[in-house]
Structures are given as C-alpha cells and as structure tokens.
C-alpha positions as a Markdown table, in Angstrom:
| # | Residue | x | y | z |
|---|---|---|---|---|
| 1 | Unk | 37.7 | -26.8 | -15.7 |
| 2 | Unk | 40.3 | -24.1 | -14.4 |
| 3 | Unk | 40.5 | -21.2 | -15.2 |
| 4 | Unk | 43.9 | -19.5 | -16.8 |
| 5 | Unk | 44.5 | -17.2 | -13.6 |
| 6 | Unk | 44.0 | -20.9 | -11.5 |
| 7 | Unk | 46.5 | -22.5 | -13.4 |
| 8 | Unk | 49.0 | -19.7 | -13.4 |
| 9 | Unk | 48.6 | -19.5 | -9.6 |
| 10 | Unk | 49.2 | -23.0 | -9.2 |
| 11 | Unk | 52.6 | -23.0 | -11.4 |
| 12 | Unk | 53.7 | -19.9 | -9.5 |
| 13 | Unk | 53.2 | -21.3 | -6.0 |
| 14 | Unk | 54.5 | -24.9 | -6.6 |
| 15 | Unk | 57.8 | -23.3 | -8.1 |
| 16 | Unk | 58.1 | -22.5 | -4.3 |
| 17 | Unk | 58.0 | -26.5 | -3.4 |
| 18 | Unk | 60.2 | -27.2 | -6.4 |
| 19 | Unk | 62.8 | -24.4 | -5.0 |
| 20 | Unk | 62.8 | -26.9 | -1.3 |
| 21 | Unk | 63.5 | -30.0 | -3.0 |
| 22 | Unk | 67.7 | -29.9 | -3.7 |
| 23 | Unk | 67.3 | -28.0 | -0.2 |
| 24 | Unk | 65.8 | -31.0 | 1.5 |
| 25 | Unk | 67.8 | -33.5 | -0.3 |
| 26 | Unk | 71.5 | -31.4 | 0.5 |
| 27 | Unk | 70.1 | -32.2 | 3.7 |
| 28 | Unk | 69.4 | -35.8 | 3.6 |
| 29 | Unk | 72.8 | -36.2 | 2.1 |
| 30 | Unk | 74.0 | -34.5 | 5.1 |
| 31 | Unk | 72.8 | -37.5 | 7.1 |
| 32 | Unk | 74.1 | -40.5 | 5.5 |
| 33 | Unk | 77.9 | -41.8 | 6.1 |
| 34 | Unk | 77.3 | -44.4 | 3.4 |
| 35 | Unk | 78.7 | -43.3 | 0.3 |
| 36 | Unk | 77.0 | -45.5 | -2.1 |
| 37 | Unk | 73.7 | -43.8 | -0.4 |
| 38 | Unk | 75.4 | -40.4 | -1.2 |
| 39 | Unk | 76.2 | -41.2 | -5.3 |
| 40 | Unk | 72.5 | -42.3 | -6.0 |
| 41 | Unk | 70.7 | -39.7 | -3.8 |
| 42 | Unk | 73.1 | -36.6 | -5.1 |
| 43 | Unk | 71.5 | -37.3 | -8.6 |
| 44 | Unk | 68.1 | -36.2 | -6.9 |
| 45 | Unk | 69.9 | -32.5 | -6.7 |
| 46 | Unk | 71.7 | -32.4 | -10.2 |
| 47 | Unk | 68.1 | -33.3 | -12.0 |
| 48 | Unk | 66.7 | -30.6 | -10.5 |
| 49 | Unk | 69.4 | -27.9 | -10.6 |
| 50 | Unk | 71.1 | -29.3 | -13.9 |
| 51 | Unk | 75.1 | -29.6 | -14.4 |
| 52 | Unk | 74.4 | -25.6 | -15.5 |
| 53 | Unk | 72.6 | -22.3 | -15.4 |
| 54 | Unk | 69.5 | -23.2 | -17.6 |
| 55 | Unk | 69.2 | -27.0 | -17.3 |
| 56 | Unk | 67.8 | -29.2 | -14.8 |
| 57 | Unk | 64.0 | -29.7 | -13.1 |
| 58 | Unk | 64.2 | -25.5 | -12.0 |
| 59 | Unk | 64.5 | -24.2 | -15.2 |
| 60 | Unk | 61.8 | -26.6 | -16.9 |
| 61 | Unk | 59.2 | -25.5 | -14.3 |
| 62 | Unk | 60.4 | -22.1 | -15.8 |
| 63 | Unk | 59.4 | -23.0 | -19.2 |
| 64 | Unk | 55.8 | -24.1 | -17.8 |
| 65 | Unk | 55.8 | -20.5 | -16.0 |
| 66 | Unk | 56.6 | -18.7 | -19.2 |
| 67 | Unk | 54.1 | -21.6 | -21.0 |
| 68 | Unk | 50.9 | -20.7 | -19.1 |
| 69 | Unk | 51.8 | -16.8 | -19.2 |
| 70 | Unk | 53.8 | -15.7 | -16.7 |
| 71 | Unk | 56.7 | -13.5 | -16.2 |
| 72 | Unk | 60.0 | -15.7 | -15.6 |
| 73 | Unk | 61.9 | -13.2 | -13.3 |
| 74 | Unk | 58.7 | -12.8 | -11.5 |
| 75 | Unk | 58.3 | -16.4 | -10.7 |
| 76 | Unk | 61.9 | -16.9 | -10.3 |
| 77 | Unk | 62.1 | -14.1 | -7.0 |
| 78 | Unk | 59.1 | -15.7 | -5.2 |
| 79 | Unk | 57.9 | -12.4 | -4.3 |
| 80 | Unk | 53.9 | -13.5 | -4.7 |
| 81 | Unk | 53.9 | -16.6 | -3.5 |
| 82 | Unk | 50.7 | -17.6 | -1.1 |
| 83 | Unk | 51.9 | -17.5 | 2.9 |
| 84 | Unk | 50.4 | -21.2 | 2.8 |
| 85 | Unk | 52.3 | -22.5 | 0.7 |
| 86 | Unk | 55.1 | -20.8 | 1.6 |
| 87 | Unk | 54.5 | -22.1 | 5.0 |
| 88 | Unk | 54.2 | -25.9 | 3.7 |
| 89 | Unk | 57.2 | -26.4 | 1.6 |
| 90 | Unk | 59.0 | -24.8 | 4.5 |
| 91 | Unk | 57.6 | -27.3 | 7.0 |
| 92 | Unk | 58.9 | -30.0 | 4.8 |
| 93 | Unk | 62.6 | -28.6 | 4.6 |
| 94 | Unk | 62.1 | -28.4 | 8.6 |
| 95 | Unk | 60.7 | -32.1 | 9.0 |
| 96 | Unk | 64.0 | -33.5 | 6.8 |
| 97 | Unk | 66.1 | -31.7 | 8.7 |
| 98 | Unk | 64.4 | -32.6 | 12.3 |
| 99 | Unk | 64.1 | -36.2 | 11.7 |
| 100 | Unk | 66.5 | -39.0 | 11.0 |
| 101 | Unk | 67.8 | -40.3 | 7.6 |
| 102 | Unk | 65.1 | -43.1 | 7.7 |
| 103 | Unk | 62.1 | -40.8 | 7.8 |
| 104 | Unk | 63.4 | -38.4 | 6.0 |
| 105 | Unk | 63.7 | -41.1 | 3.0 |
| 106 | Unk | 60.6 | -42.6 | 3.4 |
| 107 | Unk | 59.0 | -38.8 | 3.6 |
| 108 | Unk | 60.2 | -38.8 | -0.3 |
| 109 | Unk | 57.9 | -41.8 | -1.1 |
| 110 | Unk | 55.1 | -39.6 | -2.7 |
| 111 | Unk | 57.3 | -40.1 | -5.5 |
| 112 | Unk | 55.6 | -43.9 | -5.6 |
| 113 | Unk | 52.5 | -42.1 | -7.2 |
| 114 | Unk | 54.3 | -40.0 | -9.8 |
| 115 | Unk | 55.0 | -42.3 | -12.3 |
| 116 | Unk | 51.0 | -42.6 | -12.7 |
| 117 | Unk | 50.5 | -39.3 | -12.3 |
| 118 | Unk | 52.7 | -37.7 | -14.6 |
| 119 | Unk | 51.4 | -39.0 | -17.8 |
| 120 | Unk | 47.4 | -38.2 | -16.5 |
| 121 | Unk | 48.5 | -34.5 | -16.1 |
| 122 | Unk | 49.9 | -34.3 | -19.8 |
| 123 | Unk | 47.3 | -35.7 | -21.1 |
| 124 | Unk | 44.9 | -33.2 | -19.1 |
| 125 | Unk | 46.8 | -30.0 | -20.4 |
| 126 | Unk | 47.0 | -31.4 | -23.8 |
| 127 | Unk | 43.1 | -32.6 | -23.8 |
| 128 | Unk | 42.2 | -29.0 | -21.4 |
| 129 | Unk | 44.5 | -26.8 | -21.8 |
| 130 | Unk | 45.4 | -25.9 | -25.4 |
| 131 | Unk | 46.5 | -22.4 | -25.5 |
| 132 | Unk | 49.4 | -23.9 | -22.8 |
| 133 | Unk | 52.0 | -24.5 | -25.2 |
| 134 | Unk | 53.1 | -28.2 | -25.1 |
| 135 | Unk | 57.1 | -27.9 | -24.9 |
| 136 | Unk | 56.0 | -26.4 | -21.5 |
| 137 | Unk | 55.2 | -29.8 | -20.5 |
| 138 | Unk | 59.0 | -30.9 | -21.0 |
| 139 | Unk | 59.2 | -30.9 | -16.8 |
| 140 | Unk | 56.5 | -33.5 | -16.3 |
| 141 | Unk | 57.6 | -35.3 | -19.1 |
| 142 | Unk | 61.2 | -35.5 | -17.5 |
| 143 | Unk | 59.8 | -36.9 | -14.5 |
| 144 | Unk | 58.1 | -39.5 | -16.0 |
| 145 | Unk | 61.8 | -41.1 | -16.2 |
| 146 | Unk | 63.7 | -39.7 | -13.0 |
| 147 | Unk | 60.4 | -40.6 | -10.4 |
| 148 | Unk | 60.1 | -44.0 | -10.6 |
| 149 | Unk | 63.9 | -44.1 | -10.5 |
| 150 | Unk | 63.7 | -42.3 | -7.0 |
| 151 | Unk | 61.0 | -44.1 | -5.7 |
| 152 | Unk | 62.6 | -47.4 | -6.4 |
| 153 | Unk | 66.1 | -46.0 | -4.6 |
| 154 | Unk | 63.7 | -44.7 | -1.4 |
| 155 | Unk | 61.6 | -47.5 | -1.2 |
| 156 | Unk | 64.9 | -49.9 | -1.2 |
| 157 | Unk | 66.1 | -48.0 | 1.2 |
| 158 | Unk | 62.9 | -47.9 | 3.7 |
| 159 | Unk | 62.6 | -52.3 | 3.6 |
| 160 | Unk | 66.1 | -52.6 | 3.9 |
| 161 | Unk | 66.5 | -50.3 | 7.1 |
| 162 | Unk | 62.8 | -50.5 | 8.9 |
| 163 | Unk | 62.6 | -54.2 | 9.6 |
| 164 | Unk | 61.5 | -53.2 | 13.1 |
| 165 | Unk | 57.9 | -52.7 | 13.8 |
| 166 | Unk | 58.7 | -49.3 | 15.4 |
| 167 | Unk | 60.2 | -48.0 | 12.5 |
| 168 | Unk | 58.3 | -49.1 | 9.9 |
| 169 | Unk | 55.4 | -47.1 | 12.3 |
| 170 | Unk | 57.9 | -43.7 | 12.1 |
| 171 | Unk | 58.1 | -44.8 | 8.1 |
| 172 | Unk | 54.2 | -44.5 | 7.4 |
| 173 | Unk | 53.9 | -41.5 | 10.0 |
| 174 | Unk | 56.7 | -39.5 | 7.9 |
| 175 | Unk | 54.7 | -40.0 | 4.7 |
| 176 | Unk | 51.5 | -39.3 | 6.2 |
| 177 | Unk | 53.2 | -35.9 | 6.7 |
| 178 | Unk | 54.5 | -35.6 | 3.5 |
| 179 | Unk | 50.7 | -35.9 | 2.1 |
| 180 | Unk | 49.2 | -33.6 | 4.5 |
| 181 | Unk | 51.9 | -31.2 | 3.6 |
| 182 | Unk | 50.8 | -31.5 | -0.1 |
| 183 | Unk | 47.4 | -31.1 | 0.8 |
| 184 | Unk | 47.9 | -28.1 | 2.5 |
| 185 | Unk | 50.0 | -26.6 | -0.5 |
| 186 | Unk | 46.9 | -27.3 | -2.7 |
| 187 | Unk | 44.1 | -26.5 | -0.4 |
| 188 | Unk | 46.0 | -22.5 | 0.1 |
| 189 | Unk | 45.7 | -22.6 | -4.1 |
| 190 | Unk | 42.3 | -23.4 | -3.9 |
| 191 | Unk | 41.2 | -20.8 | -1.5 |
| 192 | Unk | 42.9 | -18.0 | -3.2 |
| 193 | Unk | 41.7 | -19.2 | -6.3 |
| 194 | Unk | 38.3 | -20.1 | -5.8 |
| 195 | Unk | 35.3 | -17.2 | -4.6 |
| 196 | Unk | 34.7 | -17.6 | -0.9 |
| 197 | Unk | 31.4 | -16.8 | 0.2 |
| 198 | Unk | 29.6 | -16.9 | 3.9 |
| 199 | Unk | 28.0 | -20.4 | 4.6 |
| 200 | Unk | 24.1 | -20.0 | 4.3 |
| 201 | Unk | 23.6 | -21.4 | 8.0 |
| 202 | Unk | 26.3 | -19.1 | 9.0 |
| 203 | Unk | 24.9 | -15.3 | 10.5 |
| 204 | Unk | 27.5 | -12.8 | 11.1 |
| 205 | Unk | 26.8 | -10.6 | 13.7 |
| 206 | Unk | 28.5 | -6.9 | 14.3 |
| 207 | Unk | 30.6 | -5.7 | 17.0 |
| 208 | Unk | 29.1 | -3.9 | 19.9 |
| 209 | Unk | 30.2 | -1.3 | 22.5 |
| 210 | Unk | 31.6 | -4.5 | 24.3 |
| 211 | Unk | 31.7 | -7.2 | 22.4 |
| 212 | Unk | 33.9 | -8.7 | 19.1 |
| 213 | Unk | 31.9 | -9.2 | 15.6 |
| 214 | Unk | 31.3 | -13.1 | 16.0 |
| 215 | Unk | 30.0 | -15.4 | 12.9 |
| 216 | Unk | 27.3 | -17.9 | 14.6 |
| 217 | Unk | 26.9 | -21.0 | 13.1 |
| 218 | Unk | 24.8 | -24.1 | 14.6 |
| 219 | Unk | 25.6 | -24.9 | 18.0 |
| 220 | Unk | 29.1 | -22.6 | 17.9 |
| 221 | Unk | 30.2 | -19.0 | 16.9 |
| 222 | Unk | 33.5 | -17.8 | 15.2 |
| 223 | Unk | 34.8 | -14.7 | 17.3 |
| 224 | Unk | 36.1 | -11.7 | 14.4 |
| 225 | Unk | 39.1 | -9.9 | 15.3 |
| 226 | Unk | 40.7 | -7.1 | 13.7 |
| 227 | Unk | 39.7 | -6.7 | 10.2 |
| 228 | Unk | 38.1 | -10.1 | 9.9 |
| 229 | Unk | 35.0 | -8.3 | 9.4 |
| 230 | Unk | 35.6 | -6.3 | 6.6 |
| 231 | Unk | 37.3 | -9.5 | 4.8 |
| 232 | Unk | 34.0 | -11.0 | 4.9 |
| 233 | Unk | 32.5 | -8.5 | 3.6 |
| 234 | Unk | 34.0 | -9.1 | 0.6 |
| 235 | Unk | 33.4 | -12.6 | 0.4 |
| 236 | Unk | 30.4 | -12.3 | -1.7 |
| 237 | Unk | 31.1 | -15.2 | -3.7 |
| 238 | Unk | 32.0 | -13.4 | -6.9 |
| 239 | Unk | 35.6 | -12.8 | -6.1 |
| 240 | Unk | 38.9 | -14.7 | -6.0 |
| 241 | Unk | 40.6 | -15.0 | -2.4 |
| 242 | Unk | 43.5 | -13.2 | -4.8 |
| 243 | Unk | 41.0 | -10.7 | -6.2 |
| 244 | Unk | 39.7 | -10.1 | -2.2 |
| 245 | Unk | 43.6 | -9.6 | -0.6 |
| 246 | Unk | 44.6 | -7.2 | -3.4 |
| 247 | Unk | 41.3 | -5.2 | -2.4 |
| 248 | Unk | 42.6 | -5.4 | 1.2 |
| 249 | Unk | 45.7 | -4.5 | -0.1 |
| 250 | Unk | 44.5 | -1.2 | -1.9 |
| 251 | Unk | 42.1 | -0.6 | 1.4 |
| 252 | Unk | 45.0 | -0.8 | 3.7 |
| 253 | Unk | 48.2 | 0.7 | 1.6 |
| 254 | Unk | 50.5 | 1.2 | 4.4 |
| 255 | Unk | 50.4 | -2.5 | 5.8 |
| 256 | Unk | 52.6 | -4.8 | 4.5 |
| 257 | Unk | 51.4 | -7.7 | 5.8 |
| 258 | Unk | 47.8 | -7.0 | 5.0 |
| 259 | Unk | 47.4 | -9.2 | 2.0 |
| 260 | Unk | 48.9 | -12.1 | 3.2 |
| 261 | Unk | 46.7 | -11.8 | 6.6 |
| 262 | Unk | 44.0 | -12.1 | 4.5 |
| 263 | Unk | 45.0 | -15.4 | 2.8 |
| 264 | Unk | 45.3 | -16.6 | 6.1 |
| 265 | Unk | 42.4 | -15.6 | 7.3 |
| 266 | Unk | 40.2 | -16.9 | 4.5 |
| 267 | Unk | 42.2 | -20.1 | 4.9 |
| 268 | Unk | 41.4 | -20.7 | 8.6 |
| 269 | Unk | 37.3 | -19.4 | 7.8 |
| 270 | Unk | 37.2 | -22.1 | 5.5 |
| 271 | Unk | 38.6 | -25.0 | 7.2 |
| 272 | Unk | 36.4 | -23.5 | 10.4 |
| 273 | Unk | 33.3 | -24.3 | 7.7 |
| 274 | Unk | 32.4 | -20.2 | 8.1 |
| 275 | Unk | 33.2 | -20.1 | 4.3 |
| 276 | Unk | 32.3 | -22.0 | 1.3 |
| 277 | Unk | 34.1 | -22.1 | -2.1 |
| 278 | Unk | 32.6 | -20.9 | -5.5 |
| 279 | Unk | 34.9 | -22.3 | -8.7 |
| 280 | Unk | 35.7 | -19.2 | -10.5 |
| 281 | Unk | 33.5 | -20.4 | -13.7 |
| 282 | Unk | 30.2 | -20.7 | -11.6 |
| 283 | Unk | 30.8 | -17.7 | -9.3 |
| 284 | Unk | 27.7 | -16.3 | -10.3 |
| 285 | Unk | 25.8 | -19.4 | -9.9 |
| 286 | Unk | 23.2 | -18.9 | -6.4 |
C-alpha cells in the first residue's frame, strides 16, 4: 500500500544503517584475540563492501536506490537522510563499540529473522511493486544466502560463551536494543512519510502575554516552544512530515537546522500521542 515517495524514503534512509554495518563489525573484530573468530566474522565486512569498487552489499542497495528512482550520488553522500535515523544507526555503532564482544555478537542476532524475512519482501515488491525493477532486488536476494550464515556463526558464538545466567541476561538485553533500535529507524520513516494531523481530543491553545502555546490533551498538556506552533499548523493531515519540513524549510531559509528540528519535533508529538498519522493514500479520508 506505499506509496513511491514512501518506498524511496525508506531505501534512502536504511542505506544510512547499511553504511554502520562493516563500521560496527571493524569494531567487533577489534575485540576478539581469537583468530578463528576474526576469519569468519571479517567475511561480514567483505560481503558488504565487496573485494572491489562496485561489488558487495553497498553497492546492491545502490542498485535498489537507482531501482525505485533515485539518484545514486545523491544516496551515496547521505546528505537527506532523516535525523532519526541518522541518530539510530549511530547509537548502534556506539552500543558495539561500548559493550563487550559478547553483547556486541549477540546484538547481531536480528539476523535470526532474516532468512524468513528476505524472501516475504521479494515477493511483496514483485506482487506490489511492479514499476520497481526486479534486478533491484539482487541485495535481498544476496542475503537470503549470507544471513543465515551469520546468524548461525553469532548464535554459536552466544551458547558457547554465555553459559552463565548473568550473561545470557546481558545477551537478551543487547538484542532487545538491537530491536528497539530498528524500531526507531522505521517509526522516523513513518512519521516523515505518513500525514500527521492534531489528535481530535487534543486542543491547542495560543501563547499569551505570559504564557507558552500548550496542546491540552485529557488529564495533561504538551508545552510549545519555539516554532512548535507553526509546525502544527501545518499538520493538517494532508501533508507528508517530508512535505511539512521542506515548508519549514522555505519559511525559515536562513536556518540550517530548521528542517531537521521539525522531524524531531513531529517525532516526539507523535510518540507524546499530540499527533496522529494519516497513510499518504487516505490523507484526505476525515
């Protein structure tokens, strides 16, 4: 049911995630003394960045950017990527390199679901998704083969080395991470790709002499600050949170920072239950 411009955002923005993986596996190699460890885990980097320019995991997430429409170079400087996401796949990079080898390994065991995964999301372009040409696919096909690999090597590792209670604990806590981490990649795609729109039990009002604009809401109010109210104004349901920072953007041209405040602050309205999201395709829809 997405949209073209809600694919596209999502294969611009997880390029960024795809960009911290050989980062956060250079560093769990960093960690190990065993060399054994070292030869299977290195492989990890070389699918992704290839044995050459042009090969590898990177450039086949390329293909799907040029696939669903976008401009290579563009994806490739990771000049428009979302300050969520941007913020996610950064706090993974910092986790790896802040914990021990143990959690760190059992942090990569989201690769446990991808062998399921992979083939459902073919299928869903290919059944969707039509104008997206298939050789695009060639990256998710590619992990079909290399995932459950990797999840067989982390998942060795994990029984093998958290036979203590404690650890195993540290082991289910590091993946827990890992999936909130994802979820908060997704959820920033979602907000800027969905129309955000004030809650009906939600009643913004103004700013006075002395007071802050404040959204009231049952039992508990939202204070406004800077701008805030003149985001919301423009959450009328009908635009993108993309379509709503570029307007900010135009508003405000001598702010750099002004369209990635925004995305933030739809991001924190929405999980504060101020703002609901309209899909794109039923933005109109009361």
């Amino acid at each position: 049911s997405l949209g073209p411009q809600a694919i596209r955002t999502w294969v611009r923005n997880r390029y960024y995630y795809q960009t911290r993986i050989p980062i956060k596996d250079g560093i769990i190699l960093s960690k190990s003394p065993d060399a054994d460890f070292r030869r299977q885990w290195i492989q990890r980097i070389q699918d992704h960045d290839g044995s050459k320019a042009g090969q590898g995991g990177l450039a086949l997430w390329l293909a799907l950017a040029v696939a669903v429409g976008l401009d290579r170079k563009e994806v490739e400087t990771l000049g428009h990527i979302l300050p969520g996401v941007r913020s996610a796949c950064d706090d993974y990079v910092d986790f790896v390199a802040s914990h021990d080898l143990l959690e760190s390994v059992a942090a990569s065991l989201t690769e446990l679901a991808a062998s399921k995964i992979m083939p459902v999301r073919i299928a869903a372009f290919e059944a969707h998704y039509e104008w997206v040409d298939p050789e695009g696919l060639a990256y998710f096909r590619s992990r079909c083969v290399q995932a459950p690999r990797d999840a067989e090597q982390g998942m060795a590792f994990v029984l093998d080395h958290a036979t203590e209670s404690a650890d195993q604990e540290r082991c289910l806590a590091a993946l827990n991470r890992k999936c909130e981490i994802l979820w908060s990649l997704l959820d920033s795609v979602e907000v800027a790709c969905d129309c955000p729109r004030l809650v009906s039990h939600a009643m913004l009002r103004e700013a006075g002499p002395r007071s802050s604009a404040v959204v009231v809401l049952p039992e508990r109010a939202v204070e406004l600050e800077g701008s805030g109210p003149e985001v919301l104004a423009l959450c009328e349901g009908a635009r993108t949170g993309v379509e709503i920072a570029a307007a900010m953007g135009e508003r405000h041209p001598g702010s750099e920072s002004v369209e990635d405040d925004t995305h933030h602050f739809l991001e924190s309205m929405t999980q504060l239950g101020v703002l609901e999201l309209l899909p794109k395709a039923a933005a109109a829809t009361p």
